[in-house]
C-alpha positions as CSV (number, residue, x, y, z in Angstrom):
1,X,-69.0,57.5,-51.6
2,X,-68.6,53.7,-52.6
3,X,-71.5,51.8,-50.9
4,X,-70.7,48.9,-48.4
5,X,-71.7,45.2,-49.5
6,X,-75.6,44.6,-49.8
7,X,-76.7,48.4,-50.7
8,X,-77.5,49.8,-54.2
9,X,-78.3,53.1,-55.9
10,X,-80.8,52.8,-58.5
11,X,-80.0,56.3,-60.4
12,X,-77.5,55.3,-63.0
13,X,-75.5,58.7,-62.5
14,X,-74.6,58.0,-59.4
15,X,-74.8,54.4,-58.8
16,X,-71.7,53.1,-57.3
17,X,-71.4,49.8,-55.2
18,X,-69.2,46.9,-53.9
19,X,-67.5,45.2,-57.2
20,X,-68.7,41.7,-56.6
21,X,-72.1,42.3,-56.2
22,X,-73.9,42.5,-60.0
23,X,-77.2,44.0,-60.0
24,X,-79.8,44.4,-62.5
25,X,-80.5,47.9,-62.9
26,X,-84.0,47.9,-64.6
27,X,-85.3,45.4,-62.1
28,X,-87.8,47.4,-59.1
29,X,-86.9,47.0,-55.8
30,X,-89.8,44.7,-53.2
31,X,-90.9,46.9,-50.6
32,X,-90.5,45.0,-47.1
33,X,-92.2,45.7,-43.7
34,X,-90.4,45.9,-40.2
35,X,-92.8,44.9,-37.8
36,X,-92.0,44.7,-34.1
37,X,-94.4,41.6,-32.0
38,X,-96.0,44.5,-29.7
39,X,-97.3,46.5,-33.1
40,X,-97.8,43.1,-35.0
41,X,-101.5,42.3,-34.1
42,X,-103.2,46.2,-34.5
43,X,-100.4,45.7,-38.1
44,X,-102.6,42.9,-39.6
45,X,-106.0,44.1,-38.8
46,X,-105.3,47.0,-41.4
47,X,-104.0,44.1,-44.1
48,X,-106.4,42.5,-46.8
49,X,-108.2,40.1,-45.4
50,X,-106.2,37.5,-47.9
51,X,-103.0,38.9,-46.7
52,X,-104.4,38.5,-43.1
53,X,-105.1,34.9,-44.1
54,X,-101.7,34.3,-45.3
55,X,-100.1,35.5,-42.0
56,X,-102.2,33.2,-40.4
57,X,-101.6,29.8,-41.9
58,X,-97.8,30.5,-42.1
59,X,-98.4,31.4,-37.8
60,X,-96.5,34.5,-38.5
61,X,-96.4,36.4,-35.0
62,X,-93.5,38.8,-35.8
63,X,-91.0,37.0,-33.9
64,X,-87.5,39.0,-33.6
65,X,-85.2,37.6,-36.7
66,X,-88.9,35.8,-38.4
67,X,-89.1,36.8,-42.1
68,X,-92.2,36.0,-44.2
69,X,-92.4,36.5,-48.3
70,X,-95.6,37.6,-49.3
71,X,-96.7,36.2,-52.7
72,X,-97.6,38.5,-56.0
73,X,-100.1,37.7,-58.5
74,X,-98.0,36.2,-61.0
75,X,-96.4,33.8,-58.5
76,X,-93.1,35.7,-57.7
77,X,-92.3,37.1,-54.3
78,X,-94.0,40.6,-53.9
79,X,-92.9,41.8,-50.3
80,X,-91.6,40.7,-47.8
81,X,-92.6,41.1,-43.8
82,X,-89.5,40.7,-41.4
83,X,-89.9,40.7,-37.2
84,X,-87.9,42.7,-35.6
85,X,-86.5,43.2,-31.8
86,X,-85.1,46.7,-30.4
87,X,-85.5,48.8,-33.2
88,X,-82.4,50.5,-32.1
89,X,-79.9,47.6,-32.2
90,X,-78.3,46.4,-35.7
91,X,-78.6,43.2,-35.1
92,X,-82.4,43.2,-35.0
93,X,-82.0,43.8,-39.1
94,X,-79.1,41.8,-39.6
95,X,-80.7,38.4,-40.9
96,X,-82.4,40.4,-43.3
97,X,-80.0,40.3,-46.1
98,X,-79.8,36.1,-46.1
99,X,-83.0,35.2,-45.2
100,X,-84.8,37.8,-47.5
101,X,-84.7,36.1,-51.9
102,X,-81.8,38.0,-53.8
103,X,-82.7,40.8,-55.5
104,X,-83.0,44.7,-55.0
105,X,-85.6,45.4,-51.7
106,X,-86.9,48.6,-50.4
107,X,-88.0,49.8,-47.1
108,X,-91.9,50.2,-47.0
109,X,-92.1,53.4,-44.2
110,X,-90.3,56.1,-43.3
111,X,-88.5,55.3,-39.6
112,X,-86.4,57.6,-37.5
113,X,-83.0,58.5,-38.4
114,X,-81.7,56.7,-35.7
115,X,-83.7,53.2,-36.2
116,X,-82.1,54.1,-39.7
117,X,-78.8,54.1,-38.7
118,X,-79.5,50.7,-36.7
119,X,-80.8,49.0,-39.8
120,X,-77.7,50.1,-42.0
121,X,-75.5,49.1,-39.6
122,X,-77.1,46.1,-39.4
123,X,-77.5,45.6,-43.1
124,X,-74.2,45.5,-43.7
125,X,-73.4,43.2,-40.9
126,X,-75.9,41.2,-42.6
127,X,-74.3,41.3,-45.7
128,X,-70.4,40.5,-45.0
129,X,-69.1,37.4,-46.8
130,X,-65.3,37.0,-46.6
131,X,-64.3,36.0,-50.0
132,X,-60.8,35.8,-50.3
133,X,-60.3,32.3,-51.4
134,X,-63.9,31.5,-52.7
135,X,-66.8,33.2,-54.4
136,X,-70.1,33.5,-51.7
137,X,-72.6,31.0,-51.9
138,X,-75.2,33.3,-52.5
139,X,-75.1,37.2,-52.7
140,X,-77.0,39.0,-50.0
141,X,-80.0,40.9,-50.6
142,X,-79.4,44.5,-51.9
143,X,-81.1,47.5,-49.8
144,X,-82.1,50.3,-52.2
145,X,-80.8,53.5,-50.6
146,X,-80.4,57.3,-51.6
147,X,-77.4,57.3,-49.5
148,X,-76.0,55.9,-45.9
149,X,-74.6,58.2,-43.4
150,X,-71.2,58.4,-43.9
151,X,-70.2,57.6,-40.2
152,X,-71.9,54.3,-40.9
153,X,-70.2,53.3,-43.8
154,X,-67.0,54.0,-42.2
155,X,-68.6,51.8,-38.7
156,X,-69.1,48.9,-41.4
157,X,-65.9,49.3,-43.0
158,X,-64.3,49.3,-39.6
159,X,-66.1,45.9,-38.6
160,X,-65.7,44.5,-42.0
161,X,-61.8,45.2,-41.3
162,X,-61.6,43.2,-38.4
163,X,-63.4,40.3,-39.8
164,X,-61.1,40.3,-42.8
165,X,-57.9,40.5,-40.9
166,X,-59.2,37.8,-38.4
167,X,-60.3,35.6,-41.3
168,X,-57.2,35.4,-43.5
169,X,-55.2,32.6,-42.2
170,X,-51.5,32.9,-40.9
171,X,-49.8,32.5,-43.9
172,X,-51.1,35.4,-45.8
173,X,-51.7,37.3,-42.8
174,X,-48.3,37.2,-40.7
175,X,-46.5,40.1,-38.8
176,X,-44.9,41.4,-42.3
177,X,-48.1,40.8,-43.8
178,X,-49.9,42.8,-40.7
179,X,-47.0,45.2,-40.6
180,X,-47.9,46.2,-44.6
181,X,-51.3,46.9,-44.3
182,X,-50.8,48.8,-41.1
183,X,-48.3,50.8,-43.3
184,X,-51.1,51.3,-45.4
185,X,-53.4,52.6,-43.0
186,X,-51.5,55.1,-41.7
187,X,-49.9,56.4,-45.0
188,X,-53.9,57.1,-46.5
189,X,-54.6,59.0,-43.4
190,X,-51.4,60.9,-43.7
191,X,-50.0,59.0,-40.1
192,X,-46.2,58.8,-39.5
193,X,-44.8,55.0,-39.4
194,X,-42.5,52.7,-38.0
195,X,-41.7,49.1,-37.2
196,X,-39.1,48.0,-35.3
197,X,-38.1,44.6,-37.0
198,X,-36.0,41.3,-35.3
199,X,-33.0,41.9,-33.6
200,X,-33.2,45.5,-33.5
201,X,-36.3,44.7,-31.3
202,X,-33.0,44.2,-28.3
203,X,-31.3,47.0,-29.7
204,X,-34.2,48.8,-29.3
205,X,-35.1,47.6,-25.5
206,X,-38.2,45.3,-26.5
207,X,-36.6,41.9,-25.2
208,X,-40.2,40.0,-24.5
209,X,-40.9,40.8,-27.6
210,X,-38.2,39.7,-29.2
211,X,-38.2,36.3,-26.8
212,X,-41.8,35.0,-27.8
213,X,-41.2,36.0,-31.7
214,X,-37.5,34.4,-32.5
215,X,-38.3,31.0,-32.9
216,X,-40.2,31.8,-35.7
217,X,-38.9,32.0,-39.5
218,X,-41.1,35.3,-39.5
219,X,-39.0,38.1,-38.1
220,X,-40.9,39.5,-34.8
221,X,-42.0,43.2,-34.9
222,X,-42.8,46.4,-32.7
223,X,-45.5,48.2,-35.2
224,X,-46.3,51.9,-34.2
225,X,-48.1,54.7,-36.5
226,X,-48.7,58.2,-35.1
227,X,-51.4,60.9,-36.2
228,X,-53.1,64.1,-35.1
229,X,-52.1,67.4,-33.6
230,X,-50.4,67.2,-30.0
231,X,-52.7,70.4,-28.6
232,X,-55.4,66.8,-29.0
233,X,-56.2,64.2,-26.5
234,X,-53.6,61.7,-26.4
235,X,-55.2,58.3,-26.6
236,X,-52.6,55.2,-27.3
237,X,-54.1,51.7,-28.4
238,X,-52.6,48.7,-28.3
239,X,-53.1,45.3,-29.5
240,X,-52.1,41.6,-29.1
241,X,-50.6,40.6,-32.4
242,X,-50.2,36.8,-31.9
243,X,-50.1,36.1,-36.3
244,X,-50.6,32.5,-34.9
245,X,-49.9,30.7,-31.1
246,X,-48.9,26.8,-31.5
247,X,-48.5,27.2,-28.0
248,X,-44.9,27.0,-27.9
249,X,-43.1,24.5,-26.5
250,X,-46.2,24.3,-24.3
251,X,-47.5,22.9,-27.4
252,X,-51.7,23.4,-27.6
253,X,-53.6,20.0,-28.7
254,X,-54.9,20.3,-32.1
255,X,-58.1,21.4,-31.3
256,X,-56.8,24.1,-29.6
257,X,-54.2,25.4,-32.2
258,X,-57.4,25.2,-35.0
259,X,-58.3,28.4,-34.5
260,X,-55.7,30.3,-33.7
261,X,-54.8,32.3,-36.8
262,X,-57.4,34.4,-34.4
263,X,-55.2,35.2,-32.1
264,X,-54.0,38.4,-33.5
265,X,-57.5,39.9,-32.8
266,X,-56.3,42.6,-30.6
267,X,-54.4,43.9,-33.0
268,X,-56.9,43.9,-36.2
269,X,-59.2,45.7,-33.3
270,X,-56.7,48.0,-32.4
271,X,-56.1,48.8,-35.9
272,X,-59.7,49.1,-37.5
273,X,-60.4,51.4,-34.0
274,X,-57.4,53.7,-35.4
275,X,-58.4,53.7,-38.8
276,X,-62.2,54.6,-38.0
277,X,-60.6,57.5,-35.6
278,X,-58.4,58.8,-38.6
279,X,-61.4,58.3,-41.0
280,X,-64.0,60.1,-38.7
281,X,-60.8,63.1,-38.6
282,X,-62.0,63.3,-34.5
283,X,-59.6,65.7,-32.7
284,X,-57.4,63.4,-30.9
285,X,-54.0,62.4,-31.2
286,X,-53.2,58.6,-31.7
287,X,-50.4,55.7,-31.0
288,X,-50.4,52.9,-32.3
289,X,-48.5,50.1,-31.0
290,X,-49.0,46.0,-32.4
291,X,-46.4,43.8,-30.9
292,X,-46.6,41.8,-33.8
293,X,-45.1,38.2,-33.5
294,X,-45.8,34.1,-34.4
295,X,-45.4,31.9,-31.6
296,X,-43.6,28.9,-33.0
297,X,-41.7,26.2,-32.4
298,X,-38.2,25.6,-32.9
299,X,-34.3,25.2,-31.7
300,X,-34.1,29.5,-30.6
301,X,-37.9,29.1,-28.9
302,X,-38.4,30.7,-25.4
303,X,-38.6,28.0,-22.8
304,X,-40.5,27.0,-19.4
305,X,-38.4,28.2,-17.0
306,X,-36.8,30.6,-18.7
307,X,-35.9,34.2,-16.8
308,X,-36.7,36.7,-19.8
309,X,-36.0,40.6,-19.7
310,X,-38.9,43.4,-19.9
311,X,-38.5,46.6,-21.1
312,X,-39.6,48.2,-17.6
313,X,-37.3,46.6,-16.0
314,X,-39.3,43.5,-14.2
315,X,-37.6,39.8,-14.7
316,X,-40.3,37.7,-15.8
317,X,-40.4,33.7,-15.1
318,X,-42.0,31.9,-18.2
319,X,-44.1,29.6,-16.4
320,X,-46.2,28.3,-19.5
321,X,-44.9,29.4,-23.3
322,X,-48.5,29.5,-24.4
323,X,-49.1,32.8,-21.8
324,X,-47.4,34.3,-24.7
325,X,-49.9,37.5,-25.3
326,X,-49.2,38.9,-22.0
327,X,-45.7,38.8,-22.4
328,X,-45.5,41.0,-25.8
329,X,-47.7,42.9,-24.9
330,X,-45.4,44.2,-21.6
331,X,-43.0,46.0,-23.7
332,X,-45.7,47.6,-25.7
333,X,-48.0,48.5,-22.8
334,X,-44.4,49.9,-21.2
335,X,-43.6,52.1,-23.9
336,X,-47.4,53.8,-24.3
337,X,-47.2,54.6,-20.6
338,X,-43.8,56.1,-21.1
339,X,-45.7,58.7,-22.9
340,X,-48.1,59.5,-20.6
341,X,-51.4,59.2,-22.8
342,X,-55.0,60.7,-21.7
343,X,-56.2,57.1,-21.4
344,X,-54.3,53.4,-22.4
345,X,-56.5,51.1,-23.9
346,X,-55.2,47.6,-25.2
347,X,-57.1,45.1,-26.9
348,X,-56.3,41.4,-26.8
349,X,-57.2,37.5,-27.1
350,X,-55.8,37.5,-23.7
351,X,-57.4,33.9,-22.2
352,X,-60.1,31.1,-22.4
353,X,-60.5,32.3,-18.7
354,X,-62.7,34.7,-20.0
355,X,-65.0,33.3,-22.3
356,X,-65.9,30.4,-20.0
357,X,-66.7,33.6,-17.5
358,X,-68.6,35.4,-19.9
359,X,-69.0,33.1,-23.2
360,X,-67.9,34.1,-26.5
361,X,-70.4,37.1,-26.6
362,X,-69.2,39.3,-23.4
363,X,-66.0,40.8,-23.9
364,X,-64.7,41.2,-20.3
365,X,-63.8,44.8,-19.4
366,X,-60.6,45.9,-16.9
367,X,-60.0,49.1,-16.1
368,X,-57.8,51.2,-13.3
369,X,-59.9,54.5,-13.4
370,X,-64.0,54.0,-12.8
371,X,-64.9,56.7,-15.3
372,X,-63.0,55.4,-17.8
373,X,-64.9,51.8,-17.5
374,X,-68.1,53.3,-16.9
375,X,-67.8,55.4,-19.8
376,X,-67.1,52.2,-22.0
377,X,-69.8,50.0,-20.6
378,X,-72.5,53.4,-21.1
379,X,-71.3,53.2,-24.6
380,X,-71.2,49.6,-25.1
381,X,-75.0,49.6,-23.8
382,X,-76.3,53.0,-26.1
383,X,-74.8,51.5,-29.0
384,X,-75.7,48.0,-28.1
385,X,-72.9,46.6,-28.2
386,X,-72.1,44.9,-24.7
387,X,-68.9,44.4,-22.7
388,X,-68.5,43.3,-19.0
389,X,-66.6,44.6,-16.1
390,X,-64.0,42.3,-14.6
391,X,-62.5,42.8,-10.9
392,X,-58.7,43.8,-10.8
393,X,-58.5,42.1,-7.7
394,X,-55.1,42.7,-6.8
395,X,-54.6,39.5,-3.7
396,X,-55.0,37.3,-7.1
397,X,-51.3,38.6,-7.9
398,X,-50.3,35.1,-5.4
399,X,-50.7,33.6,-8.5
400,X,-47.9,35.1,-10.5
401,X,-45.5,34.5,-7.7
402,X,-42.2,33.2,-8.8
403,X,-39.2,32.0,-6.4
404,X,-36.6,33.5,-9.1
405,X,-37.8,36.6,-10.9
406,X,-40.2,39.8,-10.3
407,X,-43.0,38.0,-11.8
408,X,-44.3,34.8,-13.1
409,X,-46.6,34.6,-16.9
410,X,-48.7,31.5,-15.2
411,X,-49.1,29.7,-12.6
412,X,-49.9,26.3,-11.2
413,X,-53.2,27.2,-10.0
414,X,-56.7,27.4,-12.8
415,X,-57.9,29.6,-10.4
416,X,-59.2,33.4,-12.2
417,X,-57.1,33.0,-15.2
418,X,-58.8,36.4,-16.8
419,X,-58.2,38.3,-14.2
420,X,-54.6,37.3,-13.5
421,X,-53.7,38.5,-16.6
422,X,-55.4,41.6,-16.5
423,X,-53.0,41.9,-13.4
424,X,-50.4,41.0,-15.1
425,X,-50.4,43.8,-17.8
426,X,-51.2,45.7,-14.8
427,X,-48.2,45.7,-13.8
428,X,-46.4,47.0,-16.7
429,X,-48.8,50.2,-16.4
430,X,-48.1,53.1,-14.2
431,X,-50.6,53.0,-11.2
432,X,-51.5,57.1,-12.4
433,X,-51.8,56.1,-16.3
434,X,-55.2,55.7,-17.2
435,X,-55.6,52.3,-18.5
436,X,-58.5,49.5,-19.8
437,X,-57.8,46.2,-21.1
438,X,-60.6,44.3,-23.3
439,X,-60.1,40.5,-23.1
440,X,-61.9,39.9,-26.2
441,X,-63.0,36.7,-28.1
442,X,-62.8,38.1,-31.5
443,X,-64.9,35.0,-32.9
444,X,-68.1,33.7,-33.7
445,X,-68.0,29.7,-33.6
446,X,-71.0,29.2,-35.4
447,X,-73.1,31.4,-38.0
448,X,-75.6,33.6,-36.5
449,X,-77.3,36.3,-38.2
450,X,-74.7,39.6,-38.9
451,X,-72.3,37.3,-36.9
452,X,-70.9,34.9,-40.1
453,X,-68.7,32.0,-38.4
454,X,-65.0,33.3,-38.4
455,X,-63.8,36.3,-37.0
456,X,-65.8,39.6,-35.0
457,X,-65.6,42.8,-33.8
458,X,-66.5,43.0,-30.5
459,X,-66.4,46.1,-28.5
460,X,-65.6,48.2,-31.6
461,X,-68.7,50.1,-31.8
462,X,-68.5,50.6,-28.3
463,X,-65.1,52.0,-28.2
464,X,-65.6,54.3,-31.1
465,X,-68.4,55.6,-29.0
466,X,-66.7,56.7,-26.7
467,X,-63.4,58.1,-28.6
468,X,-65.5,60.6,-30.1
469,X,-66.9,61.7,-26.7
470,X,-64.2,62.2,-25.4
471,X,-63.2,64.2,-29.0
472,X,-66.3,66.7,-28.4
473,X,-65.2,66.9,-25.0
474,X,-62.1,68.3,-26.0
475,X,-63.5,70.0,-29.3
């Protein structure tokens, strides 16, 4: 197994690792501590008195995400001492790999498999650099290992997929460009494969689809891949695939348009998910669907206004062209439920309703079936990686009243924008499908430690979590 970015082999015969990272193979690795604040003090007392008086003047207290290189005879760096938070959550390792000095480093103690799966994980969050169209600044730290659990390296991978696709902007990353890599996926992990490309999207009976993507010079697209037996649990995922949202003729300010090559984020969530399921071989059986499109601008684009077809049948008023997510994601959400799937689950950068609920951090959670939800949020909290319930609360729907059609994309009113959406999609969803949408950011504005500025994978973990569950459940 090829190691993820920022881990290392030492044995020649079997060293294998990420291409751009070079190494120096005779060079020995620096041990480094983990110390957590509570063990910190009775930590010390069994140091060297020189070591204890190093700590001291440098008013190391073992803070969570504190690092402190601990100096060798001849001058050099000879270990390291890094605070730590919950042992069990990866980001309580993840600043290890850019604030520790390049070069190989080793783990002083043994700790328990789990904490061992944390700091992995957390390693190779650590350790991501998107390089694409530039060499990194500076490598990351290497962690010597024997090996990493294999379910890791495939939860890193999966993470490190999302942040790619998120990262690469529009132009290399478009719906034919989404659409290809998809096609990928599914071929590697034996998956059948289709996409339903421009026109044929009417022919077809995906006219939303087909209404937010046309004004575009990039053909809009249905994407769908299928894999595992039928005697499995049927799970369908969907994502928002939104290659890039000018806002429409509802044109966003610039400083809302910077960003939003990220506003295909459902989908590259959607598709990592499915790729990690097909990886991991759990005994389910998976859709895919991406309504794949590029919200642009131009003498064919959908209007204000406008009265567009759905293909369950509701008339929907455009009341704002830059509610353009909800709207392809209708047809997709409609042909899942036509399928009748254990549970619906659709991932998208629905609205900035949500993160001025919840910030960027908080994916916000809605779901039709409690156990569903609650199985999410248990999963999101064991694998520390956190999401939010939001209310469906169904009298908000007297926002999305139109005079002319079924149902409106917008309304006049700022009033619960998250949740009108989630009510929204709601509607294309049969009230006995079981169904939960994850209005997430897919972003982090600024660096962080394991969270590099640029695109994230929020709720991944979570999900994955409890996929496989539900997979032993039915195993």
């Amino acid at each position: 197994m090829n190691l993820p970015n920022g881990f290392v082999r030492l044995d020649p015969e079997r060293a294998t690792q990420h291409d751009s990272v070079q190494r120096d193979q005779t060079q020995t690795p620096r041990p480094f501590y983990l110390i957590h604040r509570d063990s910190f003090a009775a930590w010390r007392e069994r140091q060297t008195p020189a070591l204890a008086q190093w700590l001291q003047t440098h008013a190391f207290d073992a803070a969570p995400g504190s690092v402190l290189s601990l100096p060798g005879e001849d001058g050099g760096f000879a270990a390291a001492v890094l605070g730590i938070g919950d042992p069990l959550d990866p980001f309580s390792y993840a600043h290890a790999p850019s604030v520790l000095p390049p070069g190989l480093w080793q783990l002083d103690a043994k700790i328990d498999d789990e904490a061992l799966r944390a700091l992995h994980l957390g390693w190779g969050l650590g350790a991501y650099r998107f390089t694409r169209y530039r060499e990194a600044p500076r490598a990351p730290a290497q962690l010597v290992v024997a090996e990493i659990d294999a379910e890791t390296a495939d939860l890193l991978h999966a993470c490190a997929r999302v942040r790619d696709l998120i990262n690469t902007p529009t132009e290399d990353m478009g719906p034919e460009q989404l659409e290809t890599i998809a096609h990928e996926i599914a071929q590697a992990h034996g998956a059948s494969f289709e996409s339903v490309v421009g026109d044929e999207l009417l022919t077809r009976n995906f006219p939303a689809i087909h209404a937010v993507g046309r004004a575009s010079h990039r053909a809009p697209r249905l994407i769908r891949f299928d894999w595992g037996d039928a005697a499995h649990p049927h799970i369908a995922l969907v994502g928002k695939g939104v290659c890039f949202d000018s806002g429409g003729l509802d044109i966003k300010p610039a400083d809302g348009m910077r960003n939003m090559k990220k506003d295909m984020g459902g989908a590259a969530h959607a598709l990592a998910l499915a790729e990690l399921v097909m990886a991991r071989k759990l005994p389910l059986r998976l859709t895919l669907l991406i309504p794949a499109v590029e919200n642009a601008i131009g003498p064919n684009a959908f209007r204000p206004g406008e009265v567009i077809a759905t293909r369950k049948g509701v008339s929907v008023e455009i009341d704002n062209t830059d509610a353009e997510g909800r709207v392809i994601l209708c047809d997709a959400l409609t042909l899942a439920s036509e399928e009748k799937p254990a549970w619906l689950i659709d991932f998208a950068t629905l609205t900035g309703a949500a993160r001025i609920a919840l910030g960027p951090d908080l994916p916000a959670l809605y779901a039709n079936d409690d156990a569903l939800a609650q199985g999410w949020l248990d999963a999101g909290m064991q694998t520390r990686d956190p999401l939010w319930r939001m209310p469906l609360w169904r009298p908000y729907l007297r926002y999305l009243t139109s005079n002319i059609a079924d149902l409106a994309n917008g309304g006049p009113s700022r009033m619960a924008g998250s949740v009108t959406a989630a009510l929204y999609l709601e509607r294309f969803v049969p009230a006995e499908q079981k169904w939960a949408h994850l209005d997430v950011y897919s972003w982090n504005d600024n660096d962080r430690p394991g969270r590099p500025a640029g695109g994230e994978a929020q709720g991944l973990r979570a999900v994955y979590a409890l996929l496989k569950r539900r997979a032993s459940q039915a195993d």
